[in-house]
C-alpha positions in Angstrom: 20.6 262.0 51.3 16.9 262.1 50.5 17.9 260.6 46.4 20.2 258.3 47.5 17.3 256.8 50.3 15.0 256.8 47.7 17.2 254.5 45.1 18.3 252.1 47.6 15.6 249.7 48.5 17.9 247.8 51.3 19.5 251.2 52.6 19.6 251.2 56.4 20.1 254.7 58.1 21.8 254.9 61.3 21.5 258.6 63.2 21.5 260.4 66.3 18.3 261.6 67.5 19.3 264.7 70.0 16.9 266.7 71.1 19.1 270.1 71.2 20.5 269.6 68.4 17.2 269.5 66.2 15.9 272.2 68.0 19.0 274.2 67.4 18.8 273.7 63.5 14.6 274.4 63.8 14.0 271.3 63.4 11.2 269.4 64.9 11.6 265.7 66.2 8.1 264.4 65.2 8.8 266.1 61.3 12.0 264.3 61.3 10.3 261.3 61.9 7.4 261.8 59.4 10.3 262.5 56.7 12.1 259.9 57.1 8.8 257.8 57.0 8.2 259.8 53.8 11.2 258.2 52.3 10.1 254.6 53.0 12.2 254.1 55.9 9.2 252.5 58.2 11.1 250.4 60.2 12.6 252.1 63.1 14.4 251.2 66.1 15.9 253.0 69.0 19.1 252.0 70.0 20.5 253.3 73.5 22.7 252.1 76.3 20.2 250.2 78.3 17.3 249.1 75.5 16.7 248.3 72.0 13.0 249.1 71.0 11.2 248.6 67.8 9.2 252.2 67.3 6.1 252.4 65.7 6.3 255.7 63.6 4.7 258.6 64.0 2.4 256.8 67.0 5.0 256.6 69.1 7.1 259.9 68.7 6.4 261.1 72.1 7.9 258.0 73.1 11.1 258.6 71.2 11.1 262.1 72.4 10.6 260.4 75.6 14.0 258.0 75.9 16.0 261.2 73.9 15.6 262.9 77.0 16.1 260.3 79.5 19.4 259.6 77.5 20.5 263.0 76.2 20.1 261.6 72.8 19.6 258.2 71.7 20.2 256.6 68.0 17.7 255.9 65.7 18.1 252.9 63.1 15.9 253.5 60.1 14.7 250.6 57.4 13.0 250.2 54.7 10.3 247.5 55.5 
């Protein structure tokens, strides 16, 4: 995933962002976030049943953490800028 993020400059990213998953797997939410970030995908958005909100990564990962737990999980639309 990582190469193929990397060699596609318009690549947009669609994923779940659940909680007990990543915890499950040992892996933590705001490192997820700073990787993705690592790979040039800036631009994120949360996308959940009752909001779309553009996220400001990594100031606002306690706010994602935030809506994953309200929702369960909520999907995370990643872009390069």
């Amino acid at each position: 995933m990582k190469e193929t993020i990397r060699r596609s400059a318009s690549i947009r990213c669609i994923g779940e962002f659940e909680l007990r998953a990543m915890r499950a797997a040992g892996v933590a939410p705001a490192g997820l976030v700073q990787t993705l970030k690592g790979l040039g995908l800036e631009r994120m958005q949360v996308l959940c049943e009752d909001a779309t909100v553009d996220l400001r990564p990594p100031e606002e990962v306690a706010r994602l953490i935030r809506m994953a737990e309200r929702h369960l999980y909520v999907n995370l639309l990643c872009e390069h800028v």
